[in-house]
C-alpha positions in Angstrom: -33.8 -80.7 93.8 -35.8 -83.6 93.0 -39.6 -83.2 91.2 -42.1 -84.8 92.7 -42.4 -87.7 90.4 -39.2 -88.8 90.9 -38.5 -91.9 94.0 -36.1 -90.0 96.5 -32.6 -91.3 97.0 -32.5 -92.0 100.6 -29.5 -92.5 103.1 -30.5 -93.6 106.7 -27.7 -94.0 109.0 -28.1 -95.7 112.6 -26.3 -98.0 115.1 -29.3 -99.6 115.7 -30.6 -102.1 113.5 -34.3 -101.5 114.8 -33.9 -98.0 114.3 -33.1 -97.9 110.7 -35.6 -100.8 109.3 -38.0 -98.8 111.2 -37.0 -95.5 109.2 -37.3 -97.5 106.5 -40.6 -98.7 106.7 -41.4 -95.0 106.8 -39.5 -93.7 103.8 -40.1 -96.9 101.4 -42.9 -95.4 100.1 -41.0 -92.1 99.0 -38.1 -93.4 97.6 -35.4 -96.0 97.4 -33.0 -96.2 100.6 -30.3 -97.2 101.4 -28.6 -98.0 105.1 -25.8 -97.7 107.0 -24.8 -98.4 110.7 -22.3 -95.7 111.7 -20.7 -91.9 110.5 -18.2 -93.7 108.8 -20.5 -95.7 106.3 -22.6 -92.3 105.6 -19.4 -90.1 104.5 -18.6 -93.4 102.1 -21.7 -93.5 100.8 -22.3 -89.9 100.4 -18.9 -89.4 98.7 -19.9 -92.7 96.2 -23.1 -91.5 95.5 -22.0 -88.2 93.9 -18.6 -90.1 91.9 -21.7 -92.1 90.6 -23.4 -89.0 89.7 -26.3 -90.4 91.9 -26.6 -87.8 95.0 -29.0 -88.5 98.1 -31.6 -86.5 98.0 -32.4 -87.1 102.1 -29.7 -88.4 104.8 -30.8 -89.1 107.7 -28.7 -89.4 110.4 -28.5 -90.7 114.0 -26.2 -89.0 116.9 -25.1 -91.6 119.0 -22.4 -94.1 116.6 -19.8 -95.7 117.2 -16.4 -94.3 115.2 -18.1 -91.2 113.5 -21.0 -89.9 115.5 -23.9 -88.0 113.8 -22.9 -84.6 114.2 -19.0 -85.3 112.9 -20.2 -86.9 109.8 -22.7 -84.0 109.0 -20.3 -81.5 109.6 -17.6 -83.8 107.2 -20.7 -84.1 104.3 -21.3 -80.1 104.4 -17.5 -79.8 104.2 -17.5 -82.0 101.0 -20.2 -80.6 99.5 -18.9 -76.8 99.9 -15.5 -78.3 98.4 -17.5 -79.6 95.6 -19.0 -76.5 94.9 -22.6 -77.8 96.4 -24.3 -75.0 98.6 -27.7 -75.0 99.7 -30.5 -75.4 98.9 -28.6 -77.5 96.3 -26.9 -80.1 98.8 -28.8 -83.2 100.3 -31.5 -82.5 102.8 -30.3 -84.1 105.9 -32.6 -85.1 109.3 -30.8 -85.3 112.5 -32.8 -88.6 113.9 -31.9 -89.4 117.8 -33.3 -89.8 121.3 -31.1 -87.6 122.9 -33.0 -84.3 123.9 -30.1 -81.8 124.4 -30.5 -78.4 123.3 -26.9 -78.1 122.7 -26.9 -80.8 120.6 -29.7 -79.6 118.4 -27.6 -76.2 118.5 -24.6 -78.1 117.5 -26.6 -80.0 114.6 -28.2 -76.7 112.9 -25.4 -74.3 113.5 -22.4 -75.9 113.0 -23.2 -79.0 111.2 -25.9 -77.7 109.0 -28.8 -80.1 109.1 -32.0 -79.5 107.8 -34.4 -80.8 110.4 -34.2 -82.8 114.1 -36.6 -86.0 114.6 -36.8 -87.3 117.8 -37.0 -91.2 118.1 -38.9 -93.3 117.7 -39.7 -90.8 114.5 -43.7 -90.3 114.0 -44.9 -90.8 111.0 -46.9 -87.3 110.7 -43.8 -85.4 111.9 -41.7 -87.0 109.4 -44.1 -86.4 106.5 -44.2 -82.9 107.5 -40.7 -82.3 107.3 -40.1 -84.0 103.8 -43.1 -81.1 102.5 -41.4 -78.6 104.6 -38.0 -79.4 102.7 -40.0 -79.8 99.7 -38.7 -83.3 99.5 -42.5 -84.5 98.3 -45.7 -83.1 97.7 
């Protein structure tokens, strides 16, 4: 877990181009991010991140991608990091970030897949502070 002092390593994964810079803008000032436009760039980057010893501290992820949707690449990060040993509270935090408002889906995302929290889109600011003290992600 990081301390407080410490910039977050951020992962924000989303189709939409407006959609992650907007994300961005939001988490800049917590930490250093990086970005990806589908489920298959998040399970690279995740699996990169710890061979570098660097782990993201918060993913955030969309639903709706082409290739690897949200949900499939949570489910294949929680996977990895039960391999590697990782349980929580030790893993990455990850934010399920979408439009879609299905409560099978958010049943899907928590039960199955394991994330952390559900944002919908586009993400308020206050919400999303709120979540990163309730994971203890900052101050």
């Amino acid at each position: 877990m990081p301390s407080y002092h410490a910039r977050l390593r951020i992962l924000i994964v989303d189709d939409s181009k407006t959609s992650r810079l907007a994300l961005e803008r939001l988490l800049e000032p917590y930490g250093d991010c990086e970005l990806g436009s589908n489920g298959e760039d998040a399970i690279k980057a995740f699996s990169m991140a710890w061979e570098q010893g660097l782990p993201y501290d918060l993913i955030c992820l969309d639903i709706m991608m082409p290739h690897v949707d949200g949900i499939q690449a949570l489910m294949i990060i929680r996977r990895m990091e039960r391999e590697m040993g990782i349980l929580k509270p030790n893993g990455a935090r990850i934010i399920i970030v979408t439009n879609i408002d299905n409560p099978s889906i958010v049943f899907e995302a928590y039960y199955r897949g394991g994330a952390d929290a559900y944002l919908y889109k586009p993400v308020d600011k206050t919400k999303l502070t709120a979540e990163l003290k309730r994971l203890k992600l900052i101050a």
